[in-house]
C-alpha positions in Angstrom: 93.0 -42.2 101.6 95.7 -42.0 104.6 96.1 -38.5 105.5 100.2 -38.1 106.5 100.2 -34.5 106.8 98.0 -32.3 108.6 98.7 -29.1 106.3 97.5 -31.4 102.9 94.9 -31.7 104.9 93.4 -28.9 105.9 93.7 -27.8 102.5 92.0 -30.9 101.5 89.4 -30.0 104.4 89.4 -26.4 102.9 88.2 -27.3 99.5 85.1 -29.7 100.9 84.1 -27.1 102.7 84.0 -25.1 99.9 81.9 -27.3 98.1 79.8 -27.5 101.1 78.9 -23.4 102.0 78.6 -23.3 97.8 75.3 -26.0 98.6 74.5 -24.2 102.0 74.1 -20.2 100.5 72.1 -21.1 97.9 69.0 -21.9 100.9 66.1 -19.7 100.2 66.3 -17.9 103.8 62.7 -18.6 104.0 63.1 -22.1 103.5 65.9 -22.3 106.2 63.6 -24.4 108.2 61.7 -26.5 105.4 61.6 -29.9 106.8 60.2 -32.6 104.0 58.5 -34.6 107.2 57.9 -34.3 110.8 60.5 -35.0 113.0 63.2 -35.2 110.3 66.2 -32.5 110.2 65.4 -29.4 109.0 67.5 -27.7 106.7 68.6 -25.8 109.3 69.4 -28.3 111.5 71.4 -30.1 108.6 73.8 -26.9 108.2 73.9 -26.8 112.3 75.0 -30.3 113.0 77.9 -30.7 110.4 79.1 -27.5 112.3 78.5 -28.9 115.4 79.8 -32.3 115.1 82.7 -30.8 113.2 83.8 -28.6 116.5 81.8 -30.6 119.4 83.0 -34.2 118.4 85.5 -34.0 116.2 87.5 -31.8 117.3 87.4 -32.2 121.3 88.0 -35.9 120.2 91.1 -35.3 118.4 92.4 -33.1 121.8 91.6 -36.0 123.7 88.7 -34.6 125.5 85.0 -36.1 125.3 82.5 -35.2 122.7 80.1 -32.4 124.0 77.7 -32.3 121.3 74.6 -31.8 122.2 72.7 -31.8 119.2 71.8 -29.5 116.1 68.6 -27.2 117.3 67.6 -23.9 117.1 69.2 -23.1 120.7 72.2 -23.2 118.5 71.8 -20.5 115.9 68.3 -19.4 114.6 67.6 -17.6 111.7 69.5 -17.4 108.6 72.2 -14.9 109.0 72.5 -17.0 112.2 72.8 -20.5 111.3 74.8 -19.3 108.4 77.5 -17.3 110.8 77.3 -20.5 113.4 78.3 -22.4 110.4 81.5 -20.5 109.8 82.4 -19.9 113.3 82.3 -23.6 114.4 84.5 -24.3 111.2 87.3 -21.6 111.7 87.1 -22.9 115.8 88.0 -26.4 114.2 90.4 -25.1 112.1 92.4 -23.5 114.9 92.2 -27.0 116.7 93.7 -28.9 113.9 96.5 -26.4 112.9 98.1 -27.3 116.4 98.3 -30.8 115.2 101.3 -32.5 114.1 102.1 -34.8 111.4 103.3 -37.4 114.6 99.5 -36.3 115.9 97.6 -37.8 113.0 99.3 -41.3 113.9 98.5 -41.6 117.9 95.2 -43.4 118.5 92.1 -41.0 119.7 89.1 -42.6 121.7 85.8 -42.6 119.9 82.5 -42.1 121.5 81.5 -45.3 121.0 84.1 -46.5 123.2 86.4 -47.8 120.2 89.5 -45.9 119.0 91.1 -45.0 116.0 94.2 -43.0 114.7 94.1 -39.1 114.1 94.3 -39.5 110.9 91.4 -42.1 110.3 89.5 -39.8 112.6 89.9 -36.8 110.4 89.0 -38.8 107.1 85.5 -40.0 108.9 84.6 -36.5 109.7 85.3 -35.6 106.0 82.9 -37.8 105.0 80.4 -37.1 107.6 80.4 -33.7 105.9 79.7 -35.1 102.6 77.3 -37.2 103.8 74.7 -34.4 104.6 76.1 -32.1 101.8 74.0 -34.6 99.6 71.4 -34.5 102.4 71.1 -30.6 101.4 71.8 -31.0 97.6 68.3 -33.2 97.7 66.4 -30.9 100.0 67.5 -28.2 98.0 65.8 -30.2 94.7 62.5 -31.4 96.7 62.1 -27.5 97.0 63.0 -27.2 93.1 66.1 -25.1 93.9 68.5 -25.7 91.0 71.7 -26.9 91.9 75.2 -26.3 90.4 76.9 -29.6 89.4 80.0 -30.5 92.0 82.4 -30.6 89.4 81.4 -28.3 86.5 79.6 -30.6 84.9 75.9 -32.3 84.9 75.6 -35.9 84.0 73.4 -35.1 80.6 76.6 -32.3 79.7 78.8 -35.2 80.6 76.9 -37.6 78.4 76.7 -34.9 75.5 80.6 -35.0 75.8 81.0 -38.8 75.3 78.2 -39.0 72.3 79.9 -36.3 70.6 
């Protein structure tokens, strides 16, 4: 997917992140920081480093400014209410960032933190996925802990199946 225009995408972006905060409030807020093993991310920590990478990397990248992330703990936003209002606010901040974009923006080359660099555009589509990425990480949590789960589309795979055989 080439992204050409920034207003397609934040309503693209929009419509993830709907997907992602319908995963995120359905957390037990007791099991906010369940961890399945030692060391791993908590649940928690999974909803406060998509925000954080969202606003701290991505977005001071695509200003042209470094990364200043600085990781996903509890120094960030504890509790539930908390982690759950950190979530929004580091979204809308991104938001803001990438509404001053231009369609021209999305085409200039950004550096990377890994020294590399990339268009705008190509930027924008990695963070996307980055988000998607640890939505599944919280869809499978969220089942290790036996919370159901609504399908991402409407539909299970066995309602799916049921369709097809009918």
């Amino acid at each position: 997917m080439e992204i050409h225009s920034i207003d397609s995408f934040l309503s693209y972006y929009e419509r993830v992140r709907e997907r992602t905060l319908w995963v995120v409030e359905l957390v037990p807020p007791e099991r906010m920081e369940w961890v399945y093993l030692p060391g791993k991310f908590s649940i928690a920590d999974s909803i406060r480093h998509i925000a954080a990478i969202e606003r701290l990397l991505y977005a001071e990248i695509v200003q042209g400014k470094p990364s200043c992330y600085d990781g996903c703990g509890a120094h960030l936003a504890a509790g539930y209410d908390d982690v759950l209002a950190y979530f929004q606010q580091m979204h809308e901040e991104t938001v803001a960032i990438l509404r001053e974009l231009t369609d021209e923006d999305l085409q200039r080359k950004c550096a990377t933190p890994g020294g590399g660099e990339i268009r705008v555009w190509k930027w924008l589509r990695a963070m996307v996925e980055h988000e998607i990425h640890h939505r599944a990480q919280l869809y499978l949590y969220l089942n290790m802990l036996g919370v159901r789960t609504p399908p991402m589309f409407g539909l299970t795979e066995e309602q799916l199946k049921e369709m097809i055989l009918r």
